[in-house]
N, C-alpha and C positions, 0 to 999 in steps of 0.2 A: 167824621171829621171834627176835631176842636180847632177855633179856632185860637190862635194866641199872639199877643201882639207885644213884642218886647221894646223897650227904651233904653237910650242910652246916649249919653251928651259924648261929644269925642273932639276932639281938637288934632289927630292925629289916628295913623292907625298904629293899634301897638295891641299888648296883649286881650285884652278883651276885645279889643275890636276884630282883632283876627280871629278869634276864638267863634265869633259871632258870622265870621265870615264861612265855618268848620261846618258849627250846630246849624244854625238855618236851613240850608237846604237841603242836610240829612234828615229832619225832622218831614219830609213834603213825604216821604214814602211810605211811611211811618203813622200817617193819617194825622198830619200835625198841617194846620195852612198859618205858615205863619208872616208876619209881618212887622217892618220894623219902624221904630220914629227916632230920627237921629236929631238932638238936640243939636246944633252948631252955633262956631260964633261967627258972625259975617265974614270976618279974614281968613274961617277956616270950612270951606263949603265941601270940602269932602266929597268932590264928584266923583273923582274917580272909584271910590268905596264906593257909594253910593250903586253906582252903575252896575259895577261887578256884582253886585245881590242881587241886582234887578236882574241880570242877564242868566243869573243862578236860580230865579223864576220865585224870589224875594219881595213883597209888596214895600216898596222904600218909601216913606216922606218924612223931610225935613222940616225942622220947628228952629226959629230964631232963640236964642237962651240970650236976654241982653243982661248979662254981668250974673255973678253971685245968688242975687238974690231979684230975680224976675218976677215982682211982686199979677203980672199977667198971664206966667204961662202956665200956671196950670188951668186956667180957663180956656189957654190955647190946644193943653191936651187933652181938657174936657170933651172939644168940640171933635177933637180928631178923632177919639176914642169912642163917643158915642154914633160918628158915623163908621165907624169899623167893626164894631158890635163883638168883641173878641169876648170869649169864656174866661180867660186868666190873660192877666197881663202881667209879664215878666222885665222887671226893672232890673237894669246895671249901673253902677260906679253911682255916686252920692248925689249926684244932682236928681238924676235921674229918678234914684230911690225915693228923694222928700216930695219931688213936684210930679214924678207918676204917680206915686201914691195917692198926692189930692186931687189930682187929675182926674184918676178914676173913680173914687171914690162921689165927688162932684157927678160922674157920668153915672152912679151907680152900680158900678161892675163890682161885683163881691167879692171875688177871688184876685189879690196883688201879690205878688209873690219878687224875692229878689234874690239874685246870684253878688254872691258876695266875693269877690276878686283878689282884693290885698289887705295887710294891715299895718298899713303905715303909721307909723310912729305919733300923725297927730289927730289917729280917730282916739287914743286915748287921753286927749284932753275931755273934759267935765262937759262944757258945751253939746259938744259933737258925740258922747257915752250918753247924754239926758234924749238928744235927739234921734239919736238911732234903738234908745229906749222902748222911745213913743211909736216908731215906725214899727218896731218889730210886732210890739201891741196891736197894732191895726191889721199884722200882714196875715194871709194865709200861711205862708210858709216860705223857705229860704235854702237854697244851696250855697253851701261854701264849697270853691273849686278844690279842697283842699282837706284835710282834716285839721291841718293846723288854723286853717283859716277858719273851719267852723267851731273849732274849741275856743278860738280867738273872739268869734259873735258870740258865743255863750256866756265865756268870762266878762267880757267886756264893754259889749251893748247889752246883755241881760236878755237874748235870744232865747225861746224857752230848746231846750233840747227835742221834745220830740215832735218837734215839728222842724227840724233843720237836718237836711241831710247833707251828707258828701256827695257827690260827682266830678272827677277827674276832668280834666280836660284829657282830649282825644283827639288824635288827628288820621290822615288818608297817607298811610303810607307811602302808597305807590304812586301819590302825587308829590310828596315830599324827597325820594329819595331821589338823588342823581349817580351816572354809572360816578364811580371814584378816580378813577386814573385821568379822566380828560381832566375831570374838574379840580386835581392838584397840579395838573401840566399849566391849566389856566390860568390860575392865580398864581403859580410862581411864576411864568413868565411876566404876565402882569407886573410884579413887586420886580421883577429881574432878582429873583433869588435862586442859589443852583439850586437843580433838581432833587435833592438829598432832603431840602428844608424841611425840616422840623418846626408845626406851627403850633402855636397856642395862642387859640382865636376866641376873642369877644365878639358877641353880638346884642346890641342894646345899647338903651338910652347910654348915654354917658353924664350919669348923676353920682350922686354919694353913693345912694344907696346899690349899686350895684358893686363898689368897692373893687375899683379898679386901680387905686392907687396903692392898695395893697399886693395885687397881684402882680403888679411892674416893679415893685422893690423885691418880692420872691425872685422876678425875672433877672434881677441884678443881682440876686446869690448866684447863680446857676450858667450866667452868660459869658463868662468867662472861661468855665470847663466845657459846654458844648458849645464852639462856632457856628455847629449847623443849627443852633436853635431859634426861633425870632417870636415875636410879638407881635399879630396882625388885629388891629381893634377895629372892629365896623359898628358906625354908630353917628348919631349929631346927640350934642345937650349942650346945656352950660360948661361943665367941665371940662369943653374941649381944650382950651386955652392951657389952662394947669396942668393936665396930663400932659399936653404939647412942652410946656416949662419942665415937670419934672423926668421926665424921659429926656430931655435935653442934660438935665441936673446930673441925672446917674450914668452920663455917658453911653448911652442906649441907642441914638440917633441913627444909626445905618442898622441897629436888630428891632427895631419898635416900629410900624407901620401904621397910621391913621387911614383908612379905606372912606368915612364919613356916611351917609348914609347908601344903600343900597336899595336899588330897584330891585334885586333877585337875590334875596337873602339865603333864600334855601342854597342855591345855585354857590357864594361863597362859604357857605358851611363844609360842603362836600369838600372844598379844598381845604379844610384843616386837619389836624390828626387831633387835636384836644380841644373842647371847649372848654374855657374857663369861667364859672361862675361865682366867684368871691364873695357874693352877694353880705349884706350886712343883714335885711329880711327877703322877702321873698313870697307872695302871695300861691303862684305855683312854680310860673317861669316856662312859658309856650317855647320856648327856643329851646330848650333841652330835651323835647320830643325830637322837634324837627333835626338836632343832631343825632340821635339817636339813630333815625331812621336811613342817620346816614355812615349812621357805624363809629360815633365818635364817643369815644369814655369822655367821663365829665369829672374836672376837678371843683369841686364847689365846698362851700361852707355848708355845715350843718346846723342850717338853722330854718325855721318856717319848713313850707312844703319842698324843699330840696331832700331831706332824708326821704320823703313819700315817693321821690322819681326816682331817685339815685340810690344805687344799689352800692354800698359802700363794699371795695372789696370785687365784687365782680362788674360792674356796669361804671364806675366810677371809683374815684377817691374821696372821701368829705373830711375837711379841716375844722378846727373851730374859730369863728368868725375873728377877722384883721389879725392871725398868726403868721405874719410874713416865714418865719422860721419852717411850719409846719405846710401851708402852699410849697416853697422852694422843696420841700423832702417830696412833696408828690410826685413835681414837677420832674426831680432828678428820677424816683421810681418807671414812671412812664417812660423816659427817657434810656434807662442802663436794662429796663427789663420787657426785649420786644416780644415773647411771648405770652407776659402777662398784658402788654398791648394789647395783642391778637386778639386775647381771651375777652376780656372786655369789648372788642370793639362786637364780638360774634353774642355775646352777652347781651350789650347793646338793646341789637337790632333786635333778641326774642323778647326782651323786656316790656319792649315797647307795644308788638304785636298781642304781647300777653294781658297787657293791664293798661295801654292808653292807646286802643284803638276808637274811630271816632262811631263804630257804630253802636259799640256799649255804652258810649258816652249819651251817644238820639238816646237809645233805646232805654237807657235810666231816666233821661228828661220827661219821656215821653211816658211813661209811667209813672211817677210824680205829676205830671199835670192832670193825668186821670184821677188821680186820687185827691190830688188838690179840688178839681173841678166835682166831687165826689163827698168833699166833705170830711174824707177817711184821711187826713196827711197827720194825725198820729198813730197811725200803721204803717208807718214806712219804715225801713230800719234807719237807726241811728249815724251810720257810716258806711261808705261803699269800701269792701274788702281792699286791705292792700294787696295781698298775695294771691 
């Protein structure tokens, strides 16, 4: 049994968090005991996460993060950490990374390692490049969920290569997938759409970076030759307001649907026929498994780790980023050609069983932490196979 103790600040649950909700307690079989320390900020206590790992047989405690720069907690994860006594301790997203880091290191645990999740546009500022620098220099080793995301820690924090591997995110199929038919009878009755609807469904924050704003001006080539078509977006962010403005703009109002967030997201997935991922970047993008699994082709940009999921051509469509022109061509494709529908959706579903199932996903962690705990993490391969 190793044991291994991972970190991570969250304010919400979303892609790492759920990801962490996957890995966890696939790793308990696996001879992995692990457990977790959820940094939070007072207003966001995250019980109900919380609980659900615990009840998944997850060792959970929470640590206060007060702002930015909590010149105390890593003394606070000192103390947590050396009564936990873990072999490797595994940090997520950037807080997590700089104050586990000294956290443990203060505890004197040898082996810190971190999954590296996204790459957003302002880890490339100078500051934030010099300090993920320094981090990488200290770590044992590091997963990027991604390959794009690990060429990204190479190029760009100066992560040595062979000590960073890939591992996919992976999910439980047959806890993600729902039968199809009730769950499009649900949601169009829901919206009161006929039964014919034609959806093309978001799921996610509603931020820039997911480039929704593109996707709804595609939607306004296209909406005037299919009436059975519409736009359902499930989500909360900032931008809800603006999209609510410009879907009002292009006369969308009765084919654009706002759903806001959802308690059972998998649950609305199954009632659409397309997801839409427009995205601007993209770390990997947990929601395009879970369609998958539910037999939905994917029109998304090719950028970051979306060519890594999506199978251009048979499991999906990919465009290049904010080409309204070339979205709406997809859009029309899925739409005038239902066999190559089909084809994709049955695509889909073996893609997914083929290359992001969640037990090859433990089953790579868990052999990186041996090796990590081992000493030997410049014998790992470079990148986990796409094909």
């Amino acid at each position: 049994m190793i044991r291994v103790t991972h970190i991570i600040k969250a304010t919400s649950v979303a892609g790492a968090e759920r990801h962490l909700l996957i890995l966890l307690p696939a790793l308990i079989p696996l001879g992995v005991q692990p457990s977790l320390i959820v940094l939070i900020e007072p207003e966001h206590p995250l019980e109900d996460y919380v609980q659900t790992l615990k009840g998944l047989g997850v060792a959970v405690q929470q640590i206060v993060i007060e702002g930015d720069i909590d010149l105390g907690l890593a003394w606070k994860l000192r103390h947590a950490l050396q009564a936990l006594q873990p072999d490797v301790v595994h940090t997520h997203l950037i807080h997590a990374d700089l104050f586990g880091m000294i956290g443990a290191k203060l505890a004197g645990i040898r082996h810190v390692i971190s999954s590296r999740h996204n790459d957003n546009p302002f880890r490339r500022r100078m500051a934030l490049r010099l300090l993920h620098r320094g981090l990488w220099g200290m770590s044992a080793g590091g997963i990027g969920i991604s390959d794009s995301i690990r060429q990204f820690c190479i190029e760009v924090e100066g992560a040595s290569p062979d000590k960073l591997i890939t591992i996919h995110y992976g999910i439980h199929a047959d806890q993600t997938a729902h039968p199809t038919a009730p769950a499009r009878q649900r949601l169009r009755e829901e919206l009161k759409l006929p039964p014919n609807a034609f959806i093309f469904g978001y799921m996610c924050r509603l931020i820039e970076q997911k480039g929704i704003r593109f996707g709804l001006e595609a939607f306004a080539q296209i909406a005037p030759h299919y009436p059975h078509a519409y736009t359902v977006i499930a989500g909360k962010g900032a931008l809800m307001p603006s999209l609510q403005a410009q879907v009002a703009d292009l006369g969308l109002a009765e084919r654009v649907h706002f759903l806001g967030w959802r308690t059972e997201p998998t649950a609305t997935l199954a009632g659409y026929d397309v997801l839409m991922m427009p995205s601007l970047w993209e770390g990997f993008g947990l929601v395009m498994l879970e369609a998958m699994a539910n037999g939905l082709p994917i029109i998304g940009s090719a950028v970051s780790a979306i060519p890594e999921v999506v199978a251009h051509g048979e499991s999906g469509l990919l465009v290049p980023p904010r080409d309204v022109d070339q979205l709406a061509q997809a859009m029309r494709r899925l739409l005038d050609e239902p066999t190559t529908l089909q084809a994709m959706q049955q695509h889909a579903r073996a893609r997914l069983a083929s290359h992001f199932n969640a037990d090859r996903m433990a089953m790579q962690t868990v052999e990186f932490y041996h090796r990590v705990n081992h000493g030997v993490v410049s014998a790992i391969p470079t990148s986990a196979p796409r094909k």
